[in-house]
N, C-alpha and C positions, 0 to 999 in steps of 0.2 A: 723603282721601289726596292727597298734595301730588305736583306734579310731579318733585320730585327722588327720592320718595320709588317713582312710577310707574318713570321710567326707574334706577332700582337696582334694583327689582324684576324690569324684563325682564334687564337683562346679568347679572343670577344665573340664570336662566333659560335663557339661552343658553349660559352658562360650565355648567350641572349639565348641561345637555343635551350640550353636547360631553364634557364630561368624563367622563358617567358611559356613553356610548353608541359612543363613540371612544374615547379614550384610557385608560381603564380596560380592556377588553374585550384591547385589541393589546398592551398588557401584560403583560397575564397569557397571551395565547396566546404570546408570543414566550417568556415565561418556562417554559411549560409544552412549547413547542417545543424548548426549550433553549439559544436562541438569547440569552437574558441572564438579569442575576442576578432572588434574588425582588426582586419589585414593589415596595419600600418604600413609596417616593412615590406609589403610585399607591393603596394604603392606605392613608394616611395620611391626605394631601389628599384621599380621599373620605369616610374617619369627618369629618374637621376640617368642608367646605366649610357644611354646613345650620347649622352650629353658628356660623360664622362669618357666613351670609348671616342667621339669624336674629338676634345681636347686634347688628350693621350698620344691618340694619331697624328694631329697637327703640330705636338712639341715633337715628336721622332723626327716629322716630317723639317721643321725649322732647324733642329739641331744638324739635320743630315746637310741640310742647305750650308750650313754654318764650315763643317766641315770637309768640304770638298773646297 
């Protein structure tokens, strides 16, 4: 595993941990407090995020293949 390939792995790591532990969670309680609309984006961007951090992954990963 290549260096660029380490440090993209943690900032997905830290972005799913915020996002899915924070910002997901006070979305839906504001929604379900009434205090705003439904969540779209906070659906969305959490089906989309592993699908995106796993594509991400696999082009670092192809590229590295490519260059060696």
């Amino acid at each position: 595993m290549s260096k660029k390939e380490k440090r993209w792995r943690r900032f997905y790591l830290l972005l799913m941990i915020f996002f899915y532990a924070i910002y997901v969670p006070v979305s839906i309680l504001e929604w379900l407090a009434g205090d705003g609309g439904i969540p779209i984006t906070a659906v969305v961007v959490g089906m989309a995020l592993p699908y995106m951090r796993k594509n991400h992954l696999q082009q670092i990963q192809v590229k590295q293949d490519q260059g060696s």
